[in-house]
FIVO-153802 format. One line per 10 residues: their letters; for each residue z, x, y of C-alpha. Coordinates in steps of 0.5 Angstrom, whole numbers, plus 500, padded with zeros to 3 digits. Layout:
N
A = Z X Y ~ ...;
//
This chain:
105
XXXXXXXXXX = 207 498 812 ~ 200 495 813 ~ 197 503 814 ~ 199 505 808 ~ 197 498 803 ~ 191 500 808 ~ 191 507 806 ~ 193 507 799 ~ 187 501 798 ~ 182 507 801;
XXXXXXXXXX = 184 513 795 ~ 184 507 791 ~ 176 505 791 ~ 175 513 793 ~ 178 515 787 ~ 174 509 782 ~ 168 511 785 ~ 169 517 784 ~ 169 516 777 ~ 164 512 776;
XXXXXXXXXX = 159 517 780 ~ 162 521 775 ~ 161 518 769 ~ 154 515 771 ~ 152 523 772 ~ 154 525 765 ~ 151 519 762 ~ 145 521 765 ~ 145 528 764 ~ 146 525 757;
XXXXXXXXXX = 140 522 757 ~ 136 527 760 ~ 139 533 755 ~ 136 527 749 ~ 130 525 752 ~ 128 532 753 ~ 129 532 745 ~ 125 527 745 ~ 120 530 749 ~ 119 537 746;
XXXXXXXXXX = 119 533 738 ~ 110 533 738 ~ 110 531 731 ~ 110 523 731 ~ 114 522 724 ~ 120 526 727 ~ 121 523 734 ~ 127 519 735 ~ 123 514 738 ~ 119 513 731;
XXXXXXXXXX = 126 515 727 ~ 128 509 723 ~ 135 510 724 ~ 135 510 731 ~ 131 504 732 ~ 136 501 728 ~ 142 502 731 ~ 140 500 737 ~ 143 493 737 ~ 149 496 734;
XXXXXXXXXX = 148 501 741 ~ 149 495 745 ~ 154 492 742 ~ 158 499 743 ~ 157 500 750 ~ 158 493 751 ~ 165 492 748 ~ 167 499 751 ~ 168 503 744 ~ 171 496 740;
XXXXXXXXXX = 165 495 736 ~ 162 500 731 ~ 157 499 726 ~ 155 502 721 ~ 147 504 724 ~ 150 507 729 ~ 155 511 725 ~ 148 514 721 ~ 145 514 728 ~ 150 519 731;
XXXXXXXXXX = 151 523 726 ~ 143 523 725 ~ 143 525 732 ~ 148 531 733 ~ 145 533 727 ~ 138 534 729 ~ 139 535 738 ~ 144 540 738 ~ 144 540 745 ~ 148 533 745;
XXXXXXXXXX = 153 535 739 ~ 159 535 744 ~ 156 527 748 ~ 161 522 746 ~ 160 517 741 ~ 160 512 748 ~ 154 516 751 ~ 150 517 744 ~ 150 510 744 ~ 148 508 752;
XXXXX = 142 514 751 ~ 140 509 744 ~ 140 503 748 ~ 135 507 753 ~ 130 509 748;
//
């Protein structure tokens, strides 16, 4: 009995650490796709780091990560939709990985 709550416990962790990794590298690809957006926008008026409506939503960004997805405001909203419209390498992120890539900027 205690081999198997012992082995079922291991595919247990094994199993969430390998979602984590996995989330962890998505997430950050995300952000790298992003800030290579960034970085290959030269002019500073059309930078995201400079854009007003990413700035903006950066404390709706949090508050949507940090509620996993509960809380959804408004600047966020505008925020993603500014960002899949202007950084087509990141139109398939989720809504939850734009908003993590918003709070690192």
């Amino acid at each position: 009995m205690n081999v198997r709550v012992f082995a079922a416990a291991t595919l247990l962790s094994l199993a969430s650490t390998a979602h984590a990794t996995s989330f962890v590298v998505t997430t950050d690809a995300v952000v790298g796709a992003l800030a290579a957006s960034v970085e290959a926008t030269s002019d500073a008026s059309s930078s995201l780091r400079d854009s007003k409506v990413i700035l903006a939503a950066r404390d709706d960004a949090a508050s949507f990560v940090a509620t996993a997805g509960e809380l959804r405001g408004a600047r966020l909203e505008a925020a993603l939709r500014h960002l899949r419209s202007t950084v087509p390498s990141v139109a398939t992120a989720s809504d939850l990985q734009l908003a993590q890539a918003i709070v690192s900027l």
